[in-house]
N, CA, C and O of each residue as an XYZ file, in Angstrom:
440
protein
N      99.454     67.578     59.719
C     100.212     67.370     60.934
C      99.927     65.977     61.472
O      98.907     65.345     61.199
N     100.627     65.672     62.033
C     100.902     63.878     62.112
C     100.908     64.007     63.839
O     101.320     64.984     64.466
N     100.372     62.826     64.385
C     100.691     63.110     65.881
C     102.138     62.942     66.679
O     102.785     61.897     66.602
N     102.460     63.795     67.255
C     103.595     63.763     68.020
C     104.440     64.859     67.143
O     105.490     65.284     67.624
N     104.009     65.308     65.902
C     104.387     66.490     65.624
C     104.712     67.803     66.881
O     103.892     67.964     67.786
N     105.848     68.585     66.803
C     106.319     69.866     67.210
C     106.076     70.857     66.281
O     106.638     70.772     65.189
N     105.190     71.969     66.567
C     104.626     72.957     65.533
C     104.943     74.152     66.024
O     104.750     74.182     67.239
N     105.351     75.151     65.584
C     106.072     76.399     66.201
C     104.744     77.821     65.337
O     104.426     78.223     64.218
N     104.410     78.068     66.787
C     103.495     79.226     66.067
C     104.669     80.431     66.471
O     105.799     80.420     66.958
N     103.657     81.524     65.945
C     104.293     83.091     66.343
C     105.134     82.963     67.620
O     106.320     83.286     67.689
N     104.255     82.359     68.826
C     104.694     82.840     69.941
C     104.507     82.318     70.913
O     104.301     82.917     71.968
N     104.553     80.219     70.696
C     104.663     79.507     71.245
C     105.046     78.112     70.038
O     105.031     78.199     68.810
N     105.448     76.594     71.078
C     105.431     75.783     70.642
C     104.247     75.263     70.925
O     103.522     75.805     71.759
N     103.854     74.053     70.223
C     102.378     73.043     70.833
C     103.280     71.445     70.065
O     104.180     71.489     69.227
N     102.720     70.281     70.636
C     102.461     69.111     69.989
C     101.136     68.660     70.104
O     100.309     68.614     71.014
N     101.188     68.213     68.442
C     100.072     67.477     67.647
C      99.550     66.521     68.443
O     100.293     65.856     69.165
N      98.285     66.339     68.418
C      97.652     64.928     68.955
C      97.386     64.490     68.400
O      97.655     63.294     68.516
N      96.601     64.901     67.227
C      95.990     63.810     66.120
C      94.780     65.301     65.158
O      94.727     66.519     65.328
N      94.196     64.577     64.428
C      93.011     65.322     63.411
C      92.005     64.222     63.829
O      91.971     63.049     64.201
N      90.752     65.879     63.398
C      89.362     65.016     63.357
C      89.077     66.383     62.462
O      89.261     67.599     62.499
N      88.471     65.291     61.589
C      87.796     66.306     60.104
C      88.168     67.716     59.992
O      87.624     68.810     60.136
N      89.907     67.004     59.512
C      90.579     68.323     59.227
C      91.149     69.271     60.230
O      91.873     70.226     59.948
N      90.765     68.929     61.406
C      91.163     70.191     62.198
C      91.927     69.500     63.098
O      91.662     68.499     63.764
N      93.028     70.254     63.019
C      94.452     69.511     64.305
C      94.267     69.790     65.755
O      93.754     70.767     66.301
N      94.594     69.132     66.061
C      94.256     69.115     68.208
C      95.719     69.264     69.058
O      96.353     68.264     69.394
N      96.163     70.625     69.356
C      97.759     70.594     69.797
C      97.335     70.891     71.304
O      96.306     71.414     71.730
N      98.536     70.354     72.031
C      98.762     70.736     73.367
C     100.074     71.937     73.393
O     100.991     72.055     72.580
N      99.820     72.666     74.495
C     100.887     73.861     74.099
C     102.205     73.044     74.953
O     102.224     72.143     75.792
N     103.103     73.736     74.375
C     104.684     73.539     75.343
C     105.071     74.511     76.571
O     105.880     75.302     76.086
N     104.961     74.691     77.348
C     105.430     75.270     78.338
C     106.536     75.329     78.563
O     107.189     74.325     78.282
N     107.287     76.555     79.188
C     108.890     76.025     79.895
C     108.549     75.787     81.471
O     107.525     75.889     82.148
N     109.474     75.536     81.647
C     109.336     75.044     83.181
C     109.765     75.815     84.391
O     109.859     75.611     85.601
N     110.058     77.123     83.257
C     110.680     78.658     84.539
C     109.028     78.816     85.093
O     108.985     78.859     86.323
N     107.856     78.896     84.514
C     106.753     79.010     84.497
C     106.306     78.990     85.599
O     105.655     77.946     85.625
N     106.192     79.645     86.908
C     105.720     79.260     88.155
C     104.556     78.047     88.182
O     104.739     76.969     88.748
N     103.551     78.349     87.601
C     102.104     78.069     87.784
C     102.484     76.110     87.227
O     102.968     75.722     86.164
N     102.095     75.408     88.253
C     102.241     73.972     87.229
C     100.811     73.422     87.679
O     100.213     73.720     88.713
N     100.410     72.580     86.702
C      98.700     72.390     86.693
C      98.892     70.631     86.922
O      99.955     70.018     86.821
N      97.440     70.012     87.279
C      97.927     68.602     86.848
C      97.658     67.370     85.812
O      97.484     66.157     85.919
N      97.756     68.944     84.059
C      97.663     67.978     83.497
C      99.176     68.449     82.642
O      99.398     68.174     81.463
N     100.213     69.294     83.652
C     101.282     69.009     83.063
C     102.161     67.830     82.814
O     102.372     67.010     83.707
N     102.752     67.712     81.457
C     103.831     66.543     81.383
C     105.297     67.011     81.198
O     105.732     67.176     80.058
N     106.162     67.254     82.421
C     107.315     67.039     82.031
C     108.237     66.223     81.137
O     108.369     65.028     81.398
N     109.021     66.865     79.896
C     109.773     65.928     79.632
C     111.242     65.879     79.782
O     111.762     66.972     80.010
N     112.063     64.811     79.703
C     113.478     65.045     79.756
C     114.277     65.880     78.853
O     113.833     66.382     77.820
N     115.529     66.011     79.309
C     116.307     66.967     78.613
C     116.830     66.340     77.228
O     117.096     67.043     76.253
N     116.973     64.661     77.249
C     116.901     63.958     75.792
C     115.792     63.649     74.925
O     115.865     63.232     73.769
N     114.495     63.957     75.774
C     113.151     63.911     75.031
C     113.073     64.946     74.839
O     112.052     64.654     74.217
N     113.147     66.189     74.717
C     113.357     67.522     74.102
C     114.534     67.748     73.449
O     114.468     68.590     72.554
N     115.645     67.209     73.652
C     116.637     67.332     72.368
C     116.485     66.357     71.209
O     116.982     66.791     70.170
N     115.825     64.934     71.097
C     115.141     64.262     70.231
C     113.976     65.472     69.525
O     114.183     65.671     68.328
N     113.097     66.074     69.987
C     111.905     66.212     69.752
C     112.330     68.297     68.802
O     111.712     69.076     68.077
N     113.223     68.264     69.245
C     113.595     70.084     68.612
C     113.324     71.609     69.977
O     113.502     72.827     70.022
N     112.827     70.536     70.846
C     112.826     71.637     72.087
C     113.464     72.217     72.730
O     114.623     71.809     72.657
N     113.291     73.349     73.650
C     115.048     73.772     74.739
C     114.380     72.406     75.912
O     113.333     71.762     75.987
N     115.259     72.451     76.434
C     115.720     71.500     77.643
C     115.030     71.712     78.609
O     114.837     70.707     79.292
N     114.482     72.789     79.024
C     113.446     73.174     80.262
C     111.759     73.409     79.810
O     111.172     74.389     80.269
N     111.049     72.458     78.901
C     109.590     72.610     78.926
C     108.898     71.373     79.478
O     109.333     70.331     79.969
N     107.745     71.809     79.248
C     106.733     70.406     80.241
C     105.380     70.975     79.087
O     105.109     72.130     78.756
N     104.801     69.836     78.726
C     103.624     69.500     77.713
C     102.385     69.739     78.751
O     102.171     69.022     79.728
N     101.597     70.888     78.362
C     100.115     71.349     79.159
C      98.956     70.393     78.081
O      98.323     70.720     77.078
N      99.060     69.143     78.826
C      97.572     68.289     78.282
C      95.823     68.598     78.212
O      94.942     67.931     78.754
N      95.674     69.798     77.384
C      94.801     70.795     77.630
C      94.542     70.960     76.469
O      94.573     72.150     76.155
N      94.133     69.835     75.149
C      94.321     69.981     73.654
C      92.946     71.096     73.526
O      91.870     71.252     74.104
N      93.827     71.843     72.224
C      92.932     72.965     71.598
C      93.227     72.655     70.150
O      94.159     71.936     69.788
N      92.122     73.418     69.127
C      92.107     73.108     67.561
C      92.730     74.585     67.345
O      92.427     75.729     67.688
N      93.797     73.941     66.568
C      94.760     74.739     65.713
C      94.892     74.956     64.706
O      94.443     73.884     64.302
N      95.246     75.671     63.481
C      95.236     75.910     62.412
C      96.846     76.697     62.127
O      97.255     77.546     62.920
N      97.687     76.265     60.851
C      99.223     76.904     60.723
C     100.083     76.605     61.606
O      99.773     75.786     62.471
N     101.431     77.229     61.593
C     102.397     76.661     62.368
C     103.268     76.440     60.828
O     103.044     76.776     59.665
N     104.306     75.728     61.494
C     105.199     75.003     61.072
C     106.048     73.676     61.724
O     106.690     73.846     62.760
N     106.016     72.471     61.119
C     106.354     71.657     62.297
C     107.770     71.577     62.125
O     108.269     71.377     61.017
N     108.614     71.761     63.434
C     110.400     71.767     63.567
C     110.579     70.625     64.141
O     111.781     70.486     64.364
N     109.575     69.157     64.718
C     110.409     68.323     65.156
C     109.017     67.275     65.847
O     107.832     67.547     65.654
N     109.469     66.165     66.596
C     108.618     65.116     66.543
C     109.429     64.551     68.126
O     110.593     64.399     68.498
N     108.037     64.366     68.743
C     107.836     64.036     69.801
C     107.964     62.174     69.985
O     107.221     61.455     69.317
N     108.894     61.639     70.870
C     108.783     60.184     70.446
C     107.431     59.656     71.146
O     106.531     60.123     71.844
N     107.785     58.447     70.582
C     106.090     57.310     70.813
C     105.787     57.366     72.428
O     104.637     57.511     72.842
N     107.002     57.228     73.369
C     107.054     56.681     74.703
C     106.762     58.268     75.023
O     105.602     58.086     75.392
N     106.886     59.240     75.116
C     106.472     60.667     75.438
C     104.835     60.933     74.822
O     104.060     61.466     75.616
N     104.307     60.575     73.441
C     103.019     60.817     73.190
C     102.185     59.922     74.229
O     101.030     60.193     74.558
N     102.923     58.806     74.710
C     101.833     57.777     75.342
C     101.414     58.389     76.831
O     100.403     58.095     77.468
N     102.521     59.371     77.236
C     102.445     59.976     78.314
C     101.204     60.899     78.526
O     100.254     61.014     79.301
N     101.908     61.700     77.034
C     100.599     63.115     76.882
C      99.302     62.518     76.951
O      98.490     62.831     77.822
N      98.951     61.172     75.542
C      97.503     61.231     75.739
C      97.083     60.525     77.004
O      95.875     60.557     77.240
N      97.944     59.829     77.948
C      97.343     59.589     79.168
C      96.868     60.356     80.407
O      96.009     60.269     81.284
N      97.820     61.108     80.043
C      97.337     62.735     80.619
C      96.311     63.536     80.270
O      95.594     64.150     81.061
N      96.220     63.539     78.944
C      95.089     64.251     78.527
C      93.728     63.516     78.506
O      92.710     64.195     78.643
N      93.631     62.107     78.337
C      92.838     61.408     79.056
C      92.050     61.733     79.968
O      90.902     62.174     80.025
N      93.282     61.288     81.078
C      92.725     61.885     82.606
C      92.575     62.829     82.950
O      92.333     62.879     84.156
N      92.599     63.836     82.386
C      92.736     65.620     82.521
C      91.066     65.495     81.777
O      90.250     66.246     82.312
N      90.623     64.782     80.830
C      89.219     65.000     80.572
C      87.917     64.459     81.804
O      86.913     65.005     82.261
N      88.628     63.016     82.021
C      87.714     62.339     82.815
C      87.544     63.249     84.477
O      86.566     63.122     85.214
N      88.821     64.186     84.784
C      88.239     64.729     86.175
C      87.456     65.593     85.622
O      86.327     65.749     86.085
N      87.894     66.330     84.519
C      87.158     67.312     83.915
C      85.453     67.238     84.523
O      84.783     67.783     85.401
N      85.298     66.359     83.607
C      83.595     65.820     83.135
C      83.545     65.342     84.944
O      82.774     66.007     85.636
N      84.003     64.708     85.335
C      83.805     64.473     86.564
C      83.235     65.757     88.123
O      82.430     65.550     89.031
N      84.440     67.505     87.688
C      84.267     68.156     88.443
C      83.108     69.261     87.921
O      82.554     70.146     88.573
N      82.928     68.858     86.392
C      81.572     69.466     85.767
C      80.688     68.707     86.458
O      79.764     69.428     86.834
N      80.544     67.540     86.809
C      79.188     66.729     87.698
C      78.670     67.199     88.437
O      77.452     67.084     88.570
N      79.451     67.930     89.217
C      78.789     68.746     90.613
C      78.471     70.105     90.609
O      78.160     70.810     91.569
N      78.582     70.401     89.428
C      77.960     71.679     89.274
C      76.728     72.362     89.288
O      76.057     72.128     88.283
N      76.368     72.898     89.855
C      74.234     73.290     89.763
C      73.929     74.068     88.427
O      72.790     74.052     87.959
N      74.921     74.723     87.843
C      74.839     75.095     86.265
C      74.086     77.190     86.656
O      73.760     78.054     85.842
N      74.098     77.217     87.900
C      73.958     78.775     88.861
C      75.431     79.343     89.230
O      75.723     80.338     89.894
N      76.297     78.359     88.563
C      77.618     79.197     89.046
C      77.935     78.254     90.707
O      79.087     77.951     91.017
N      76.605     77.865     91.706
C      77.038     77.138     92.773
C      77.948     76.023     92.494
O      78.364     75.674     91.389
N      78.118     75.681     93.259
C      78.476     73.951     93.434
C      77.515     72.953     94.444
O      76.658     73.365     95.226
N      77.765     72.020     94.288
C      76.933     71.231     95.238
C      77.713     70.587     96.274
O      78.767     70.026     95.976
N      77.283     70.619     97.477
C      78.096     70.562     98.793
C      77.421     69.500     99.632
O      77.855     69.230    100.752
């Protein structure tokens, strides 16, 4: 799987981010009926999902997980991956950031 790959499991879509020793790193596809929106969603347009093999109403959850199978139906362009990994980027750095304040007791620090 190549990055910016579209991979269709059982019972979702994801795009590819890239490999590290063998093992692929996808973000899932969401639709956008989806109440719940987080902020490391990426909306895309209705021509960046008809380029890419998607329906017209999803948004990219920058939340990469290691995947295994699939099948890929379509390819995400360059100007949309630059989005995701900037998102997923910054979706790590608050990450590690709101892990900082943690007492590792389940508290937080106040």
């Amino acid at each position: 799987m190549l990055t910016g790959s579209v991979i269709r499991f059982r019972r979702h879509d994801a795009v590819c981010l890239g490999e590290i020793h063998g093992v692929s790193y996808v973000c899932r596809v969401i639709a956008t009926t989806e109440a719940t929106w987080h902020r490391a969603d990426v909306p895309l347009s209705m021509v960046e999902c008809a380029d890419a093999g998607l329906r017209p109403d999803v948004r990219i959850r920058c939340w990469p997980k290691a995947a295994t199978g699939g099948v890929v139906v379509g390819r995400v362009s360059g100007l949309a991956m630059a989005r995701v990994i900037a998102a997923v980027k910054r979706e790590a750095g608050l990450r590690a950031f709101e892990d900082g304040w943690s007492l590792g007791n389940g508290r937080t620090e106040r």
